[in-house]
N, C-alpha and C positions, 0 to 999 in steps of 0.2 A: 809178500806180494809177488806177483806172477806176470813175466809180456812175453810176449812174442815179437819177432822181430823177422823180416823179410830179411834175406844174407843173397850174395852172391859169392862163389866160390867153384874151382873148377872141376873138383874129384873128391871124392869120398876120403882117401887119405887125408887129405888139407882139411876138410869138413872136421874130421877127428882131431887133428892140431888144433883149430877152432876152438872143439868143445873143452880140449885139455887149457889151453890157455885161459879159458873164458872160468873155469873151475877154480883156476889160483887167484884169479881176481880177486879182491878184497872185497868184502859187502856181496861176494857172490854166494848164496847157500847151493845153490846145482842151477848146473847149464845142459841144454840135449841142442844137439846138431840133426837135424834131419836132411842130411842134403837132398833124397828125391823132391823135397815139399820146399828147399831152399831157406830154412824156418831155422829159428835156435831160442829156443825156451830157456827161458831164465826164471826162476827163481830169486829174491834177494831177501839179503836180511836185514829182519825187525827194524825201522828206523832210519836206515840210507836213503842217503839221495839216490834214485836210480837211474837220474840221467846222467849224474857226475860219475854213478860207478859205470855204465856204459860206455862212454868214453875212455875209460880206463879200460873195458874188456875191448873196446874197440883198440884201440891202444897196442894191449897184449898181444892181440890176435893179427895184427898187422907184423908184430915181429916176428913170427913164427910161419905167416902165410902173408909175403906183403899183395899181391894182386888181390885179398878178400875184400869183401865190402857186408858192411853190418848198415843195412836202412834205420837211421835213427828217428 
């Protein structure tokens, strides 16, 4: 399954932290940051909850970039 999600973030670098974190997530199969469109594609696998695992990329991505914001 596939969402998308509105993000707030400040700079392109942090957008990439973002996506790298959002990658190691568990239950994540690929994640894409587009920060001009403010957007992060996700992917997930087979069988996940995907709001438990969003939380959890939400989660990640607050350690790596704490001012981020993922619209759940």
């Amino acid at each position: 399954m596939k969402k998308s999600y509105k993000i707030e973030v400040d700079c392109a670098n942090c957008a990439n932290k973002m996506e790298e974190a959002a990658k190691k997530t568990e239950g994540v199969k690929d994640a894409v940051v587009n920060f001009m469109a403010l957007k992060m594609n996700v992917e997930f696998e087979e069988g996940v909850d995907y709001k438990a695992v969003m939380q959890n990329v939400l989660k990640n991505c607050k350690k790596v970039e704490d001012d981020c914001e993922i619209f759940l």
